[in-house]
C-alpha positions in Angstrom: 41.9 122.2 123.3 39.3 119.8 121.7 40.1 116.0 121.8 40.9 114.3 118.8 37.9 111.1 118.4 39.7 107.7 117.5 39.4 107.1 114.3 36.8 104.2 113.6 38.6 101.4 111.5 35.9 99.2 111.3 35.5 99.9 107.2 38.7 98.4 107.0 38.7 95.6 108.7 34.9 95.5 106.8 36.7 95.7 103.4 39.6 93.2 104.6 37.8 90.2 105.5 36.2 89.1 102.1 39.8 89.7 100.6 40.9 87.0 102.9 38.1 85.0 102.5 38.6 84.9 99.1 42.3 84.5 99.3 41.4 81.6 101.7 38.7 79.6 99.3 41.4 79.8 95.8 44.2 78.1 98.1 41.5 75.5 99.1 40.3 75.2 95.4 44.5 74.8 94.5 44.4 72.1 96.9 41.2 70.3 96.3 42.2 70.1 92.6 46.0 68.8 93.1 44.4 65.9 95.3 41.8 65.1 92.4 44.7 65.6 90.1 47.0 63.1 92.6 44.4 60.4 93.0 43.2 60.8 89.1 46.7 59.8 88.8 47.1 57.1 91.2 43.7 55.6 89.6 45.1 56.2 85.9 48.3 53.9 87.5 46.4 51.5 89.3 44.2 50.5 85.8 47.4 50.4 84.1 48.7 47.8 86.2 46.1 45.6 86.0 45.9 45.8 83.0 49.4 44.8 82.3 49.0 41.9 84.7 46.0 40.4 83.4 47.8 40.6 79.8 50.7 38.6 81.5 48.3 36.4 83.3 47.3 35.5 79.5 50.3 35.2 77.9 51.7 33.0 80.9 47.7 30.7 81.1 46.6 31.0 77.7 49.8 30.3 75.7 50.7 27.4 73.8 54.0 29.0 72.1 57.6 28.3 73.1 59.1 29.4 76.3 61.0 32.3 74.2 58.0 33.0 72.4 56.0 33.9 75.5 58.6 35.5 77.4 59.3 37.8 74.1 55.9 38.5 74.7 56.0 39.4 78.0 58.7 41.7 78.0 57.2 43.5 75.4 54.0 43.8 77.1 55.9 45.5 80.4 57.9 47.9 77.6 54.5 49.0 76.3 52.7 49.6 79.3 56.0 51.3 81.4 58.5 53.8 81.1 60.7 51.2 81.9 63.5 51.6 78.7 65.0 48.1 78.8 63.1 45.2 80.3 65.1 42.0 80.0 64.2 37.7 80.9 66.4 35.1 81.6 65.1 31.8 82.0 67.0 28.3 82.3 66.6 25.2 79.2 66.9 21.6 79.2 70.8 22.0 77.3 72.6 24.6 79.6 72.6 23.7 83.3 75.5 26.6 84.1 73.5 29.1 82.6 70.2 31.0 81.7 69.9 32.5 78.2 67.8 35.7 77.9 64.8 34.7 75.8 63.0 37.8 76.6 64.2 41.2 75.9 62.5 44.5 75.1 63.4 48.1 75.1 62.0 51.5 74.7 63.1 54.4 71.9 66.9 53.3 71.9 66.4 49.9 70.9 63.4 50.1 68.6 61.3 47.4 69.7 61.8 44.3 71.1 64.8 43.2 68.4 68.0 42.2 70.4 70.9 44.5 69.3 73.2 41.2 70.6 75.4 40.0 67.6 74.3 36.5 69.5 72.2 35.4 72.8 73.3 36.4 75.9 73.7 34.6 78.9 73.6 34.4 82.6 76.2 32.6 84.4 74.7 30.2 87.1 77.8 30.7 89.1 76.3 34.6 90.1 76.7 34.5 94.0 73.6 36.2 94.5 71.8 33.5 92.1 72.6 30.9 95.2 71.9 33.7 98.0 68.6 34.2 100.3 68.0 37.8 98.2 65.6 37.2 95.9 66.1 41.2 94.2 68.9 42.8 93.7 70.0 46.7 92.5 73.0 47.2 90.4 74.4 50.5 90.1 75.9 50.7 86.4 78.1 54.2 87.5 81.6 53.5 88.1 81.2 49.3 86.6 84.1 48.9 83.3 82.7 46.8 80.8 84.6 44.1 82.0 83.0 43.8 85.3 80.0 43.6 84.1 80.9 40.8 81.5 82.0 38.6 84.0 78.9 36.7 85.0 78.0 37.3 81.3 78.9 35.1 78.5 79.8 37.9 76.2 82.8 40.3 76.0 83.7 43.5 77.1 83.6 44.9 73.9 80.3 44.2 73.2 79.2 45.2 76.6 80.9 48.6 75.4 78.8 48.9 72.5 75.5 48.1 74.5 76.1 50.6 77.1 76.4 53.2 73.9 73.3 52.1 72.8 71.7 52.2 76.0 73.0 54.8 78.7 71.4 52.9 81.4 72.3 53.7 85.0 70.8 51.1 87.0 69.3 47.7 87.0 66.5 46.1 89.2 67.0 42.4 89.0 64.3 40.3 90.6 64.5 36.0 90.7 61.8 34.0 89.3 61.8 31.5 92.4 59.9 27.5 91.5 59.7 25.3 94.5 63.4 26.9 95.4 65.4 26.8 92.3 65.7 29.5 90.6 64.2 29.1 87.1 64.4 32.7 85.4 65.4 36.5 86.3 63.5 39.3 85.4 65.7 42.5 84.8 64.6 46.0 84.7 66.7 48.9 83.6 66.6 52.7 84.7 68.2 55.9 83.4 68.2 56.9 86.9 70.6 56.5 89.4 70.1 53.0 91.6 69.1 55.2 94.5 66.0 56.6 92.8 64.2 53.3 91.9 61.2 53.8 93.4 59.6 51.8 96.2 56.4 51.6 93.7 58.4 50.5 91.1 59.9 47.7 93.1 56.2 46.9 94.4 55.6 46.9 90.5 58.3 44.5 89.3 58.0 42.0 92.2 54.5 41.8 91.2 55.4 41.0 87.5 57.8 38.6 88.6 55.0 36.6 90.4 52.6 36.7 86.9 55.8 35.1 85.2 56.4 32.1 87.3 53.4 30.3 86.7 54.7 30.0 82.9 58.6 28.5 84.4 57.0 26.2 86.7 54.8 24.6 83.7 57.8 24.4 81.4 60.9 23.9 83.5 59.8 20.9 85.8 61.6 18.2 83.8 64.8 20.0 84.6 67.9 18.3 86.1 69.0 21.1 88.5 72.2 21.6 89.8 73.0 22.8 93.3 73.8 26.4 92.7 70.4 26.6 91.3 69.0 26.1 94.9 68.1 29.6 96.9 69.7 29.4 100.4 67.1 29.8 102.7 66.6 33.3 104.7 68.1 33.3 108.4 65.7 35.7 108.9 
């Protein structure tokens, strides 16, 4: 009985490898091409934010307008160049030590523009605990707050509080001091449609930033204020 030769398989390992080569160079194309897509991205971002901060740095530098006028201004400058949909600036005046009105507010499609839907300015209680506290930001989760809560460091009512949140089915709010020789002089306020937990570290990084353009402009107009002692920022134990 005759014995049966292996069969020789190099063919198929022969006709094997360029299939995996090939396989092997698209996956490394897919790859290259999401990085150049990521940093393309992270490039587009990065222009975009200087470019919103050197429009601040103007506004805040270049500006001979009103305090209202420039913080209008600014706000509307962050809606533009964000996805942020409400973008909100209290700042203090020479007739209302116990609180800060908002002079600058701004939102995206819901609100049209930068007009106010406020049947009259709002304001910011002084008496805020965190306003007096070492935390210079804050996150407020809107999910679970009645109107009335959140009308109670705001001089307005819980009915028109009602009628905002229909108008603008926000879910959280990044709130960030604007800090002059330790008084607080203004409070930048971003909202989100997401929940408070996905705010971004980037977006933080982002805010804080804009927060810092802005005090230049409340240290040049707020100086001849009389300050009252909640408006000092207890300093970090840390």
């Amino acid at each position: 009985m005759e014995k049966t030769e292996p069969q020789d398989t190099a063919p198929k390992k022969r006709t094997r490898l360029p299939f995996q080569k090939r396989k092997q160079l698209e996956q490394d194309i897919e790859h290259i091409t999401a990085e150049m897509y990521k940093r393309n991205q992270e490039l587009a971002d990065t222009n975009k934010t200087l470019l919103l901060l050197r429009t601040i740095d103007a506004l805040v530098l270049e500006s001979h307008a009103s305090v209202k006028m420039v913080c209008e201004h600014i706000s509307q400058a962050i809606t533009q160049a964000t996805d942020y949909p409400l973008v909100g600036l209290f700042t203090r005046t020479p007739h209302d030590q116990d609180q800060m009105r908002l002079y600058g507010f701004s939102g995206k499609e819901l609100l049209g523009g930068s007009s106010s839907p406020l049947s009259r300015p709002l304001h910011l209680k002084i008496s805020d605990e965190w306003l007096a506290s070492a935390n210079t930001s804050r996150i407020l989760s809107l999910d679970g707050m009645t109107p009335r809560e959140m009308a109670e460091n705001l001089d307005i009512s819980a009915t028109e509080i009602g009628r905002l949140l229909r108008l603008m089915p926000l879910k959280s709010l990044y709130e960030v001091k604007l800090v002059v020789r330790r008084r607080v002089v203004g409070v930048l306020i971003i909202g989100f449609h997401g929940d408070a937990n996905n705010i971004s570290q980037s977006d933080k990084t982002l805010i804080d930033r804009l927060t810092a353009r802005s005090r230049p402009l409340m240290r040049q107009r707020t100086t001849s204020l009389a300050w009252p002692a909640t408006s000092f920022v207890r300093r970090s134990q840390a």
